[in-house]
N, C-alpha and C positions, 0 to 999 in steps of 0.2 A: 530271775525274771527273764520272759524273753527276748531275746536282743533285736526282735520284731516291733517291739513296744518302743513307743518313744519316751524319751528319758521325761522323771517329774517334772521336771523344769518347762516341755513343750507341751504339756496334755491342754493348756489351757487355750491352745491356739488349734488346737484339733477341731473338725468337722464332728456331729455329730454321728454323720456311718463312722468316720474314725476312730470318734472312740468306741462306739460299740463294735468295731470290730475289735480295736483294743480289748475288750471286754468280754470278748468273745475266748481271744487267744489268753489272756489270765484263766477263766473257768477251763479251758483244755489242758493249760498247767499244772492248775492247784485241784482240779474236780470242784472245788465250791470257791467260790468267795463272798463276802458281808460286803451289805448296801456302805455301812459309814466306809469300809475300808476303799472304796471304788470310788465314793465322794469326795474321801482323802486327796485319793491316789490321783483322779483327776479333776481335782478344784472347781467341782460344782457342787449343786443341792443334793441332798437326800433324796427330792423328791424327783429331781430330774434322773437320778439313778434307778431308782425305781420304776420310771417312766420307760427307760433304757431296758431295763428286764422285762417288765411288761410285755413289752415291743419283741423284743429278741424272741421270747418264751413264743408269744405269738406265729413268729416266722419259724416256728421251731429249734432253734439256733442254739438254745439252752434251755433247762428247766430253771422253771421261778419257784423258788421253796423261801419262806418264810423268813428272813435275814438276808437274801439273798439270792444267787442262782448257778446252778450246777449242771453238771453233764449231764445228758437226753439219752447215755445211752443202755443198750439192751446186755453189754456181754461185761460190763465192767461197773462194779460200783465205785460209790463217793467214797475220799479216803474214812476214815476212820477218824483221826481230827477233826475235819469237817465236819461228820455227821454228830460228833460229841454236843457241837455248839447249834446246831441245825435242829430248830423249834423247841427248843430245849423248854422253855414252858410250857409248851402242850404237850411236849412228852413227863414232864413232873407233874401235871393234871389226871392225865391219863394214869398216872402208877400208882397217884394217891385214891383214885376210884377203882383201879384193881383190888389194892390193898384192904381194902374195906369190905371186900369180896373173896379173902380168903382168912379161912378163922383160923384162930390160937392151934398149935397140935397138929397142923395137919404137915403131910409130904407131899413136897414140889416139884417138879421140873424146872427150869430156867435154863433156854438158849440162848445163843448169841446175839448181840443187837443193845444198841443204844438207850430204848427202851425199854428193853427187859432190863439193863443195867439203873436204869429209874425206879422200877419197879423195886429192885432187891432195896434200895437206897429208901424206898415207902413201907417197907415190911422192918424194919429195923427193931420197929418198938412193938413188934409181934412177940409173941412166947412158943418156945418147944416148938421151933416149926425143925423138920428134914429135909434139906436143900441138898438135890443133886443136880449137878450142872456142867455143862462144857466151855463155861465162861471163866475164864479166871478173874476178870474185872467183879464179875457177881459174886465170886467165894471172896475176894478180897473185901468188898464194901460189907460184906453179912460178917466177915472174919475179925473186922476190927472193932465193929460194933456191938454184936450180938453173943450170944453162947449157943448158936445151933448149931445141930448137927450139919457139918456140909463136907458133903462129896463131893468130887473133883473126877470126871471120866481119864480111863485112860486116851490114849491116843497123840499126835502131833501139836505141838503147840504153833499157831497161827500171829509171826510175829508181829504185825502191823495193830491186830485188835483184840490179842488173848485168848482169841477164840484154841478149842480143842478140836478136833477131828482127826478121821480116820475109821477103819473097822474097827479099831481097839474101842472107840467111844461108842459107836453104834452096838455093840458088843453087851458096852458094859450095862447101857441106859438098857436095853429090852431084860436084862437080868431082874429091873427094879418093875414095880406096880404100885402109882403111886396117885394120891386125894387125884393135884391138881399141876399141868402141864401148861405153864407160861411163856409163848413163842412170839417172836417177833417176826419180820417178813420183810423184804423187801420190795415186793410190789404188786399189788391184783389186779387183776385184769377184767374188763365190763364187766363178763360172763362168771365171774367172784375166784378163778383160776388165783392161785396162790402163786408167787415166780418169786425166783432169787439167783442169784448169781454164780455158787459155789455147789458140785456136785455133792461135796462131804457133807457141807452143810444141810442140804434139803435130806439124805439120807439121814442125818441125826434128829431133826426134826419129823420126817416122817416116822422115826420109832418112837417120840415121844408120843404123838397121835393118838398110834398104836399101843400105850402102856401106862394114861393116865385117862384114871376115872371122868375129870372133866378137863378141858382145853379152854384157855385163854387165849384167843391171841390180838396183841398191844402193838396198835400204828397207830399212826399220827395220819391227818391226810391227806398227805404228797404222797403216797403210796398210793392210792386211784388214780396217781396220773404216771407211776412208773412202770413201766412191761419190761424184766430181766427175760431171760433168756429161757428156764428153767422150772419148769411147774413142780410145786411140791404137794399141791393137795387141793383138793374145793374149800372155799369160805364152809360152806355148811356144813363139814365135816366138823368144825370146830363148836366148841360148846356156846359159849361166849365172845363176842369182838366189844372191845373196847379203843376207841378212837373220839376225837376233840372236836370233830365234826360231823353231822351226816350225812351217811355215805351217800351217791349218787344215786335218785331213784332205785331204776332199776336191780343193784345191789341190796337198796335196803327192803323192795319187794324179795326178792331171792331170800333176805335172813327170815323175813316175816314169813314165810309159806316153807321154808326146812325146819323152825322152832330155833334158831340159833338167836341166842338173845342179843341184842346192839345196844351198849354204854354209853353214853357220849356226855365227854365229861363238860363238867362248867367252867369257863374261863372268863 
């Protein structure tokens, strides 16, 4: 922790800007932290915490995501822990309304992201599906439970999140032609601009695009209020959006006038 922060013991004689700066310099640290752990950590309510995020979010000062609040920023994402536990029931909403939208028999795509790793975790009690993927966490959760077929691209392994990339991967996915292409994303923007953080990444993904019959693509929606760095494609290039809320006006005019269908799951 950092040695900026005052020890458990004083947090409860802090100023309120205190501790929200306190609060401030934790999410700079860890990229996300949970409301109970902040309420912990400085011996007040839930709710006064929540008030604190609120507020912050407000001034810009962090983003407020569901459990909690994380970096605002454009050139670096959330770690990978973090995002595991970050809305984690509305991303298992959203993968069980995927799921039900892909049938028995068919061939998939699956990239990297949190959600897509929900998704394979909803597909379980599928039959004879073809999973090729750059996610190692997606071949491992279908690999223990299922008997499908699944592929694994070449390319670099991405130690933090399992992710694959590289030209080897990109390489490997445009070789395939396949049902259906399930992509996650890290953030869109008004105008339905698709953006993410990793060059490799957006390049693996935009060959899925390009090499499945139909596109999924599974967010959650703290992704309308994130802008990476990075455009990978238009919303409306994709066949289907599925997500736990609806999207902002304008966005959900944009899917209605390109034919791209909007899911929005029940929680």
């Amino acid at each position: 922790m950092s040695s900026s922060l005052p020890p458990a013991d004083a947090s409860a004689a802090l100023s309120v800007e205190e501790r929200r700066e306190a609060i401030v310099n934790l999410v700079r640290q860890h990229g996300f932290v949970g409301v109970e752990m902040l309420a912990s950590r400085f011996g007040v309510t839930v709710q006064t915490i929540r008030r604190d995020l609120n507020d912050l979010s407000g001034e810009g000062r962090l983003a407020r995501y569901r459990g909690g609040g994380g970096l605002p920023s454009s050139v670096a994402n959330i770690d990978y822990s973090a995002r595991q536990i970050m809305n984690q029931a509305e991303k298992e909403q959203i993968a069980k309304l995927v799921a039900r939208h892909v049938p028995d028999h068919a061939s998939i795509f699956m990239n990297i992201g949190t959600t897509t790793e929900a998704v394979a975790a909803a597909l379980i009690h599928h039959q004879d599906l073809r999973v090729i993927t750059n996610n190692l966490n997606v071949a491992t959760i279908l690999s223990r439970h299922t008997d499908f077929e699944i592929t694994i691209t070449g390319g670099s392994v991405r130690n933090r999140d399992g992710g694959v990339l590289g030209p080897a991967c990109v390489d490997m996915i445009s070789q395939f032609r396949v049902d259906i292409g399930i992509i996650g994303i890290s953030g869109i923007d008004s105008d339905g601009t698709l953006l993410d953080f990793d060059y490799d990444e957006i390049r693996a993904a935009q060959t899925i695009l390009r090499n499945a019959r139909k596109t999924y693509l599974v967010t959650d929606h703290t992704k309308f209020q994130r802008r990476p760095l990075l455009r990978m494609a238009s919303i409306t290039e994709v066949s289907a959006v599925f997500v736990d809320q609806t999207p902002p006006q304008a966005l959900a005019e944009l899917l209605a006038s390109s034919g791209t269908e909007l899911h929005i799951a029940n929680l």
